[in-house]
Residue, then its C-alpha position, 0 to 999 in steps of 0.5 A: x653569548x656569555x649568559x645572562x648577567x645578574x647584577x648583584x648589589x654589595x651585600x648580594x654580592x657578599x652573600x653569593x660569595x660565602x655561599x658559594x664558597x662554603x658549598x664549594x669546600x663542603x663539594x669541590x666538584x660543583x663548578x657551577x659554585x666555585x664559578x660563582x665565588x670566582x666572579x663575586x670576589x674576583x672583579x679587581x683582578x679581572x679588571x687588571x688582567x683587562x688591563x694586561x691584555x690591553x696592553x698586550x698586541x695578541x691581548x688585544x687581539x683577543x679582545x677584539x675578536x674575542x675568540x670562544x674556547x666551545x666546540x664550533x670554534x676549536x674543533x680544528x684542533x683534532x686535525x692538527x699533526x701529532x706533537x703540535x699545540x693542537x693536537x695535544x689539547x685535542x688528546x688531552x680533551x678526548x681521552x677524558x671525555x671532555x668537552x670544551x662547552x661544558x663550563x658554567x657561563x659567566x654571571x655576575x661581572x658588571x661589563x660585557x668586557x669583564x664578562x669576556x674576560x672573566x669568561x676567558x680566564x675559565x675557558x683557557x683552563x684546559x689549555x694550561x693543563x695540556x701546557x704545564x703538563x698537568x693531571x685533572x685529579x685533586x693534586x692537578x687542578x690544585x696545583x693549577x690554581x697556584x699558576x691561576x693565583x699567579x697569573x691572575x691573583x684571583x682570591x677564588x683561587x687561593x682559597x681552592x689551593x686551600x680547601x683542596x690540599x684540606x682534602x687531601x691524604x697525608x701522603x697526597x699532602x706531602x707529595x703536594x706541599x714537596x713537589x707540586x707547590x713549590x714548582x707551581x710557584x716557580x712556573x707560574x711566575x717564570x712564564x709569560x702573561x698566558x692570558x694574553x696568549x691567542x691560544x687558537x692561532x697556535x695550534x698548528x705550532x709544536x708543543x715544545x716550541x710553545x711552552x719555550x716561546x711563552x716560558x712554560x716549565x712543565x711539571x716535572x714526574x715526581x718520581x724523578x725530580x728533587x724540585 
């Protein structure tokens, strides 16, 4: 279900992730390498977002029935009504040509739970950018991975902060660093733990009423805020 795991000794696991990381800074675009740094350097945080979750009623819920984010399971989401959770994610998803099976499978975590987990974390990716509001351009997914650093403190995601405003213009950067980083930062920590959200057995809800009810502050147009 989540792809073969490879077990990965100590200096295996060091050589995967500076690999993967140097190839990541020299191509942003490879998924498949920034999904590799993120699990060879990311086994502490899974392993406390494992715990949050467990300790969380709808972050067990998600463990044990640990729902997929791949077409055959959210495809319910396109008949949702306009202006609910579903129907946002399924606009969102079919204007860009999007699809949800599209992610790498996860390969280098040690357990079937922090597999899922690990699995989880890259799959919700797409949910977070319908509720914080947020572009699938170099600023957006930047800006994203300072929640992600918040939410998860995955250091995969730090150095994506780092190695994408690296390739941004000067301008792109002034916009980022004025703007986008300083209400990334605010709305990453104002809101709920949103890896233990069952984001599935929401979609029939309104959109607004989600992002009060889990504290999401979605990201304000740059061109009318001072933030």
């Amino acid at each position: 279900m989540l792809g073969a795991r490879v077990q990965l000794k100590g200096w295996q696991q060091a050589a995967v992730a500076f690999g993967s990381a140097f190839g990541a800074l020299l191509d942003p675009r490879r998924a498949d390498l920034i999904a590799a740094l993120g699990e060879t350097t990311g086994k502490p945080a899974f392993e406390r977002v494992l715990q949050r979750m467990k300790n969380s009623a709808e972050g067990r819920e998600v463990l044990l029935e640990r729902p997929r984010v791949i077409s055959s399971q959210v495809s319910h989401a396109w008949d949702m009504p306009q202006n609910t959770f579903g129907a946002a994610y399924a606009q969102f998803m079919g204007s860009r040509n999007f699809s949800p099976d599209d992610r790498p499978p996860v390969r280098f975590m040690d357990t079937d739970e922090l597999a899922y987990v690990a699995t989880r974390a890259r799959e919700v990716h797409d949910f977070w950018h319908v509720l914080f509001g947020l572009p699938t351009n170099l600023i957006g997914e930047t800006a994203l991975k300072v929640i992600e650093f918040e939410q998860m403190f995955l250091p995969m995601c730090m150095l994506s902060v780092v190695g994408g405003s690296a390739r941004f213009s000067e301008k792109q950067r002034t916009l980022f660093f004025q703007h986008y980083f300083p209400w990334a930062t605010k709305a990453g920590l104002k809101c709920t733990d949103l890896m233990s959200v069952y984001y599935e057995k929401h979609f029939h809800e309104d959109l607004e009423e989600v992002r009060r009810n889990w504290g999401i502050l979605p990201c304000p147009n740059p061109q009318k805020s001072n933030v």
